[in-house]
C-alpha angles and dihedrals in degrees: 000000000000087000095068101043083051093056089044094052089052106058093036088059095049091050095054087047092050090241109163106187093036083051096058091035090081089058138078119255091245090047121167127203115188127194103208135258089030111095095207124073122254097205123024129174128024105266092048084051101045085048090056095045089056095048098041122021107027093039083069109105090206094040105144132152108213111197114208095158146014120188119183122213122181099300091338123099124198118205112197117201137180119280128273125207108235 
């Protein structure tokens, strides 16, 4: 299970750091990201997340990632953060 927090940390850390390279580094290279309800990805692959990463998350002056919470399931992790408005 450490494993998995360590891989979690880390990219939590390079996100907030606005490390790009660190960041993907933690991802497969046939990575999804989905944006529910939609059924169909909206990344996939690496190079088209890593592309979207740079031009539109670590371009933000005020990115920042605040942990309040981490709960571990089996091989999932669940950061809790603090509420947006939407």
């Amino acid at each position: 299970m450490s494993a998995i927090l360590e891989v979690v940390q880390r990219q939590f850390e390079a996100y907030n750091a606005r490390d790009l390279e660190a960041f993907i580094a933690n991802f497969s290279d046939d990575v999804r990201v989905f944006r529910p309800p939609s059924p169909e990805p909206a990344l996939t692959g690496k190079q088209e997340f890593a592309h979207f990463y740079a031009e539109q998350r670590f371009n933000r002056p005020g990115l920042r990632a605040e942990l309040l919470a981490r709960t571990v399931m089996g091989n999932k992790v669940f950061d809790r953060g603090p509420r947006r408005n939407p």
